[in-house]
C-alpha positions in Angstrom: -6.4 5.9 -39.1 -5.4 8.0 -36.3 -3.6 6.3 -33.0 -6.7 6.2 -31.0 -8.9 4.2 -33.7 -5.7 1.8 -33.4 -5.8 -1.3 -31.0 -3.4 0.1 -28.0 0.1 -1.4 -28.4 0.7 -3.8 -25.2 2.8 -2.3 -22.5 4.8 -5.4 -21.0 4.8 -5.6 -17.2 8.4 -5.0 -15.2 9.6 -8.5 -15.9 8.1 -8.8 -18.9 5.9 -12.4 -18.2 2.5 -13.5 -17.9 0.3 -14.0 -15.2 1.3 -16.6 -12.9 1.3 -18.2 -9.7 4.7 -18.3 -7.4 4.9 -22.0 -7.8 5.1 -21.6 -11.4 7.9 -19.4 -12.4 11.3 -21.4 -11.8 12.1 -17.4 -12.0 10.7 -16.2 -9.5 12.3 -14.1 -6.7 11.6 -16.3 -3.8 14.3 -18.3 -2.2 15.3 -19.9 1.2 17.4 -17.4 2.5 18.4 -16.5 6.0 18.1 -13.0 6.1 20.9 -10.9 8.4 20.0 -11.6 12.2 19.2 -15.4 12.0 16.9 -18.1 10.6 13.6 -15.7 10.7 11.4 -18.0 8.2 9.9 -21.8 7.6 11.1 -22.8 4.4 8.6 -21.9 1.6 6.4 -25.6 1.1 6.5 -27.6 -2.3 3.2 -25.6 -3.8 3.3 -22.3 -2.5 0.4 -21.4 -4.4 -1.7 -24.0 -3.3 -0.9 -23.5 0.2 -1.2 -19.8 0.1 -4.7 -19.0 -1.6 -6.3 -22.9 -0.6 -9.3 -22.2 -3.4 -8.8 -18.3 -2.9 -7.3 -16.6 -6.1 -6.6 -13.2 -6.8 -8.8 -11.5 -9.6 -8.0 -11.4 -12.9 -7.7 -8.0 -14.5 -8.9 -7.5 -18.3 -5.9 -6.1 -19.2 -2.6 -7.5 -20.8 -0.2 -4.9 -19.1 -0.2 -6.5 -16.0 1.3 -8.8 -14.0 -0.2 -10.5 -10.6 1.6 -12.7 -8.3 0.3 -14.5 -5.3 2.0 -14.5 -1.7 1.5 -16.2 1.8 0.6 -14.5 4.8 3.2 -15.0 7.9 3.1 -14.8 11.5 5.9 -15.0 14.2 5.3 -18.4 15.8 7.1 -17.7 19.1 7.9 -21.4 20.2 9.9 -21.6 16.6 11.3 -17.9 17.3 11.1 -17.6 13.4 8.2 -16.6 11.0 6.2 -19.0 9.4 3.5 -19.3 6.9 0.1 -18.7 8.2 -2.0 -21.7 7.7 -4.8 -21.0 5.2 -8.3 -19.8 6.2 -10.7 -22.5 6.6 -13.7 -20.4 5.0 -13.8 -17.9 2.5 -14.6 -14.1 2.7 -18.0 -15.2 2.1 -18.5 -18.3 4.4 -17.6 -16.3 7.3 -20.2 -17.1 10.3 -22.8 -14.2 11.0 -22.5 -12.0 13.7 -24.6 -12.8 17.1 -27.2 -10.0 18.1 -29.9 -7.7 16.8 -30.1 -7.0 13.5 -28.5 -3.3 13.6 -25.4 -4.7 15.3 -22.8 -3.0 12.9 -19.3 -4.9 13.4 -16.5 -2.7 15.1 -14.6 0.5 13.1 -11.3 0.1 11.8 -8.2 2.2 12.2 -5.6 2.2 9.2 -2.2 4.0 9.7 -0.1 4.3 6.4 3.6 5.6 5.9 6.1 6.3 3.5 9.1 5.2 5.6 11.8 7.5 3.8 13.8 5.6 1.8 17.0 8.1 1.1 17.9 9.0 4.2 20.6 6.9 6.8 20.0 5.0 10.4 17.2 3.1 8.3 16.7 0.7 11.0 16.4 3.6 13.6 14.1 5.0 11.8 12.2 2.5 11.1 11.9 1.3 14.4 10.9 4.9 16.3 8.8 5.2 12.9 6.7 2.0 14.3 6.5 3.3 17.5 4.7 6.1 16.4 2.6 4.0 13.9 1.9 2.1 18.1 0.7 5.3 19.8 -1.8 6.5 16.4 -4.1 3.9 17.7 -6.2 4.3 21.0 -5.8 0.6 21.7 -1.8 0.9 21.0 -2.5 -1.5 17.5 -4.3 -0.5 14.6 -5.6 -3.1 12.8 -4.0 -2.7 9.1 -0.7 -1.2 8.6 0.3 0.4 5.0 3.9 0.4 4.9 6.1 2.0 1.5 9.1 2.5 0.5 11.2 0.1 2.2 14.6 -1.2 1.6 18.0 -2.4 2.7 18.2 -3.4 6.0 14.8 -1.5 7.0 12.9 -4.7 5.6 14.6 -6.8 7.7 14.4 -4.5 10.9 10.7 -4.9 10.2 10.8 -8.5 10.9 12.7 -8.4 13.6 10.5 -5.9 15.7 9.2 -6.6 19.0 5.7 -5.0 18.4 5.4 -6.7 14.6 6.0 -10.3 15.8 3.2 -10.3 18.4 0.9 -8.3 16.7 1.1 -8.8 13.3 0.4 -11.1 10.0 2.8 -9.5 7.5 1.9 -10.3 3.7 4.6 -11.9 1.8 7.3 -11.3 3.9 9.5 -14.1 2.5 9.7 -12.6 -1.2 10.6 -9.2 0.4 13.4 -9.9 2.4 14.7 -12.3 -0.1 14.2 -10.5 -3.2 16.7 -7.4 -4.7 14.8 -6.4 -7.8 13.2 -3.3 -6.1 14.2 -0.2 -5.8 11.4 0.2 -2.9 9.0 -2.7 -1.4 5.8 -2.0 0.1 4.1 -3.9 3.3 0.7 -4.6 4.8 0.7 -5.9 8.6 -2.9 -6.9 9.8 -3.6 -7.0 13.4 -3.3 -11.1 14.2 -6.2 -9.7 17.2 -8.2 -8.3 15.0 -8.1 -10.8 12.1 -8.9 -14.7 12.2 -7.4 -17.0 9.3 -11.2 -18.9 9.5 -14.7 -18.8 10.1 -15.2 -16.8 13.2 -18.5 -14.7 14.9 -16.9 -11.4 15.3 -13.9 -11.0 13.5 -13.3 -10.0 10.1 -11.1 -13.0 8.2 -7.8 -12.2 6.3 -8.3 -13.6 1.9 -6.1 -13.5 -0.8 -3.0 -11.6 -0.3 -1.1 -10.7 -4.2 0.9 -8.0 -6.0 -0.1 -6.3 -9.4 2.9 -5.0 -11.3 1.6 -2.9 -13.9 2.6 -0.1 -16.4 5.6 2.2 -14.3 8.7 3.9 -15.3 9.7 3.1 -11.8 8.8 -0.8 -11.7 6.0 0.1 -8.9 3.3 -2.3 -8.0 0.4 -2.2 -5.9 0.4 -4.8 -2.9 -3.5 -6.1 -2.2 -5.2 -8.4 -0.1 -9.1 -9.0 0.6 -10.8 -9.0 4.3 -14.2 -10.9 4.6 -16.1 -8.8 7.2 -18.8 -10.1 9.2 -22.5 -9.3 9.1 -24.9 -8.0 11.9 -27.6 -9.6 10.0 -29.0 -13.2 11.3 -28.8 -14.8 8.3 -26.0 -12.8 6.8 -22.9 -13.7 5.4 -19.3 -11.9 5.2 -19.0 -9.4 2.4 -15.4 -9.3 0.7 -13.4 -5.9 1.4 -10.3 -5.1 -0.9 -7.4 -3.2 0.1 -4.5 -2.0 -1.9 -1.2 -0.6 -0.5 -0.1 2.0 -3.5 3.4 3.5 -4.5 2.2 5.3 -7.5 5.0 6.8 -10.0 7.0 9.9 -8.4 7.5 11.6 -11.4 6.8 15.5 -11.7 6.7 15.2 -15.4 3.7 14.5 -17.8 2.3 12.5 -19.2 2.8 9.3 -16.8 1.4 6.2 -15.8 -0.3 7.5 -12.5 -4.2 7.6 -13.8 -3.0 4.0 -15.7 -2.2 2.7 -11.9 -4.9 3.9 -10.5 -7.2 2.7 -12.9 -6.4 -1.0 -12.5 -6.2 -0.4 -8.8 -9.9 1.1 -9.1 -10.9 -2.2 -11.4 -9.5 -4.4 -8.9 -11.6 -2.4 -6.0 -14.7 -2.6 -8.1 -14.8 -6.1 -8.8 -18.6 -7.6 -9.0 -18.2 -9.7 -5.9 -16.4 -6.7 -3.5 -18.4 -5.4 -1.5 -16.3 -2.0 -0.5 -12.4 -1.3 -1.4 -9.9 1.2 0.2 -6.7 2.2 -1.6 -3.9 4.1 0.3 -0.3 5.2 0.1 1.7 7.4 -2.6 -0.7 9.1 -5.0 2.1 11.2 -5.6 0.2 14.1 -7.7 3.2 15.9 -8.2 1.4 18.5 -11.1 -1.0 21.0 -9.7 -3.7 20.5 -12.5 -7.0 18.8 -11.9 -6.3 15.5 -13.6 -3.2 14.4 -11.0 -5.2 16.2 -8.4 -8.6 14.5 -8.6 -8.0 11.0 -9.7 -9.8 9.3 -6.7 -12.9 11.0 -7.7 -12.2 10.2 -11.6 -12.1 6.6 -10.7 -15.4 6.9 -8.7 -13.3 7.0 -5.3 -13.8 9.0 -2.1 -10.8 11.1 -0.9 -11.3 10.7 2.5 -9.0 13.8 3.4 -11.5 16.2 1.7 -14.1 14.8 2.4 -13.2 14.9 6.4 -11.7 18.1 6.3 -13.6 20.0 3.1 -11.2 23.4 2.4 -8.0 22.6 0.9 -7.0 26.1 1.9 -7.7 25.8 5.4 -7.1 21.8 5.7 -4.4 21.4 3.0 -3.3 18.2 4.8 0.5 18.3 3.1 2.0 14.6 4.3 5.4 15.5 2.6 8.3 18.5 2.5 7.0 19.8 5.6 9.5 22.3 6.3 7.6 24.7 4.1 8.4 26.5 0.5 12.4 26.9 -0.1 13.1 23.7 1.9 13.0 21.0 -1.2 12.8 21.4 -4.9 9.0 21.0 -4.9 6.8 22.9 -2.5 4.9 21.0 0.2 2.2 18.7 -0.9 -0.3 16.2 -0.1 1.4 13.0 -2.1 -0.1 10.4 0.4 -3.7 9.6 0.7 -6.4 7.2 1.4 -9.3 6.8 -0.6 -12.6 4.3 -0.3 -16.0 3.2 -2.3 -18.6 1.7 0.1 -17.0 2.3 3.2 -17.0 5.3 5.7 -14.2 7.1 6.7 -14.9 8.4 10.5 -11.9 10.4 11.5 -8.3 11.4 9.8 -5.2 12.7 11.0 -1.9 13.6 10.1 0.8 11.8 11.8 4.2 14.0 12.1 7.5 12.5 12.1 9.6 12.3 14.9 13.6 12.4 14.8 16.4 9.9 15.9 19.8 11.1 16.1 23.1 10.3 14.0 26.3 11.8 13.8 27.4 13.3 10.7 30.0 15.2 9.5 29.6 18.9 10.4 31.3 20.1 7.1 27.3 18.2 5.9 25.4 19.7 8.3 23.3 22.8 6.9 22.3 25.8 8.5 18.8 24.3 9.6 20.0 21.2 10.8 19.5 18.9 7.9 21.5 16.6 5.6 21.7 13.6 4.2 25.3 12.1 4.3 26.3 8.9 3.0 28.7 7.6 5.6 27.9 7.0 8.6 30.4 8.7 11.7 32.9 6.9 14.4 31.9 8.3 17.6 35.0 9.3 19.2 35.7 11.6 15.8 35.9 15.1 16.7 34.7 16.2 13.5 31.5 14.8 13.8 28.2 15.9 15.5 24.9 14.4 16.8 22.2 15.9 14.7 18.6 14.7 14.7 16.7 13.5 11.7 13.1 12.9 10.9 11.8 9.2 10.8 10.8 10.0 7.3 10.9 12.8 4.8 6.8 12.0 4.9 4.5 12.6 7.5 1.9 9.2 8.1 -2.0 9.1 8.0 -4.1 7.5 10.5 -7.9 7.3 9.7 -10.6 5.5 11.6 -13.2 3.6 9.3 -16.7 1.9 9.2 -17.1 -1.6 7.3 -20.7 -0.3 5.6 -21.2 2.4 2.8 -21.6 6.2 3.7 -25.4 7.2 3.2 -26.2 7.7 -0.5 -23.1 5.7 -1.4 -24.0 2.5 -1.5 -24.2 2.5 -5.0 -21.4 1.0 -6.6 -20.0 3.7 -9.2 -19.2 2.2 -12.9 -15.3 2.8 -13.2 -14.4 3.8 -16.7 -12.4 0.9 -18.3 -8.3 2.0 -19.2 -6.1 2.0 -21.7 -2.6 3.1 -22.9 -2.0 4.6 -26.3 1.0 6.3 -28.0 0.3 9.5 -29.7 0.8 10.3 -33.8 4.5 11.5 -33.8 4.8 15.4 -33.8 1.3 15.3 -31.8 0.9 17.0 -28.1 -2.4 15.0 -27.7 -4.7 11.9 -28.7 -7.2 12.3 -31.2 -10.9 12.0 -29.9 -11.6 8.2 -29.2 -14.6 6.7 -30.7 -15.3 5.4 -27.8 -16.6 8.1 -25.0 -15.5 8.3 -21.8 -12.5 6.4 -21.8 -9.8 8.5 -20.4 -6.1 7.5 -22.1 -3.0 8.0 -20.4 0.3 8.7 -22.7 3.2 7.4 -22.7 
């Protein structure tokens, strides 16, 4: 018997337990805490859980290599001066009230902006904070409506919830667990536009669902952070349809084989559930290895690269979001690792968001002959020896793309994703045996 006639072996999920809610697991990495800068959050309430999903649950994968937890949404109650737990939605995704008007009333475009925030470089909280400004200005109305932030850490988290912009305009999804918890290397964020999104049953806003996190198979103990949107229907006796979203960090390795199609995979069961209507996934693809299976996952999982698909010639349009200061500059060359890609929805417009810099002082024995560096201390100001230099909000450029809430022409169709599995080759082998069963694709590990 060859490994691929074998049952997979099961691949345990970062910490290694089973499916459960945040109420349930004495474990879990949610605590009271006052992060650095004050009281900024209610105390979590007896059944989290219950209070968080009221009847909604996150889906349940057919896999037993991940792990899914559920979270709260906050927002910044301003008489409190602290965030709090968002009550939860009256209605459902799928209770939401029609939308008023003729029939071919379409409800309004949206506008995502994702960002790798730079994790390894200093003045995080500068950074961060000019990085949001900029994620401000990509939208026409000065808010997009959902916000994909990755890579965050240290003190950026909490910069995050003490912003200005954030706490007026923002629900932020499990905000608590992120600022309390140190288990991560990175944390990942989504922030949905509190005027674009109603927590009920409303005529002409989309509703915010479930929000949860899906650890599964990494060498890096990445997870994808999800939540579902019920958007409205022009039709008069419509209801909502349930949208899924998932904010990605996929594996940064440049090595194979690795867990990246495995990732995407249960990200692409979780879009294609029977009762979603359309799914977007967005963040670090991270397809480090030039050859066609890193390079054309999206498609592989019946997903629309929205990059390509706007902008067609890779040559011309090669839309590179990270190493931007060309060849020679970083160990890799410059690539597109950040992405967005949709079934039943579609994309409108795309752009490439460019960094801009802060400055920081910095040793001048660091500094490099092109400016750069990426010093560990931090300078005194009166020191001779230092020097202002300016640095990039990010070692990754952001996306902003502008999308409609209805299928693209001829796509309507919901593709069938092939199902996933993990299996360890024969020792001595360079690849898996044929599988008996076809079309299964097989990720090694």
């Amino acid at each position: 018997m060859t490994a691929a006639d074998e049952d997979p072996p099961t691949i345990g999920a970062p910490h290694e337990k089973p499916i459960v809610a945040a109420d349930e697991d004495p474990e879990h990495p949610f605590s009271n805490v006052n992060p650095p800068g004050g009281n900024l959050l209610d105390p979590l309430p007896v059944s989290l859980a219950s209070a968080v999903t009221a009847g909604i649950t996150p889906p349940l994968l057919d896999t037993t290599d991940t792990q899914i937890v559920t979270f709260p949404w906050y927002i910044f109650d301003h008489a409190q001066d602290k965030w709090v737990i968002s009550p939860p939605p009256i209605a459902l995704s799928h209770d939401v009230v029609p939308l008023p008007g003729p029939p071919d009333l379409g409800p309004k475009d949206m506008t995502i902006v994702t960002w790798n925030v730079g994790h390894g470089r200093n003045e995080r909280a500068e950074r961060l904070a000019s990085l949001i400004d900029g994620v401000q200005d990509a939208d026409v109305e000065g808010c997009p409506d959902v916000v994909f932030l990755q890579e965050l850490s240290g003190i950026a988290k909490h910069t995050l919830a003490e912003l200005s912009f954030v706490r007026a305009n923002y629900y932020i999804a499990g905000l608590e667990w992120m600022l309390a918890d140190n288990k991560q290397e990175f944390y990942s964020a989504i922030l949905m536009s509190r005027l674009r999104f109603a927590r009920g049953p409303c005529s002409t806003f989309p509703s915010l669902g479930a929000v949860w996190a899906v650890w599964y198979p990494s060498q890096l103990n990445r997870y994808a952070l999800c939540c579902d949107i019920g958007a409205p229907t022009a039709t008069p006796n419509g209801t909502g349809k349930t949208i899924r979203l998932a904010n990605v960090h996929f594996d940064s390795l440049a090595a194979a084989p690795n867990y990246r199609r495995r990732q995407l995979g249960i990200v692409s069961e979780l879009l294609h559930a029977p009762d979603v209507y359309g799914g977007l996934v967005a963040g670090g693809f991270n397809p480090f290895l030039a050859d066609d299976q890193d390079q054309n996952l999206a498609e592989e999982h019946g997903l629309v690269d929205c990059w390509t698909r706007l902008r067609g010639d890779a040559a011309e349009f090669p839309g590179h979001t990270w190493s931007r200061h060309g060849p020679g500059s970083h160990v890799f060359p410059p690539a597109r690792l950040d992405k967005i890609a949709v079934w039943g929805l579609t994309p409108k417009t795309m752009e490439i968001l460019q960094p801009g810099t802060v400055s920081m002082r910095v040793p001048t024995a660091l500094v490099d002959a092109e400016g750069d560096t990426m010093p560990h201390d931090l300078a005194d100001p009166a020191d001779p020896a230092y020097e202002p230099i300016r640095i990039p909000w990010s070692d990754h450029a952001g996306l902003v793309m502008t999308f409609a809430l209805t299928a693209h022409p001829g796509e309507a169709t919901k593709p069938k994703t092939p199902r996933t599995k993990i299996v360890i080759p024969p020792e001595g082998s360079d690849s898996l045996d044929e599988s008996d069963e076809p079309g299964e694709p097989y990720v090694v590990v």
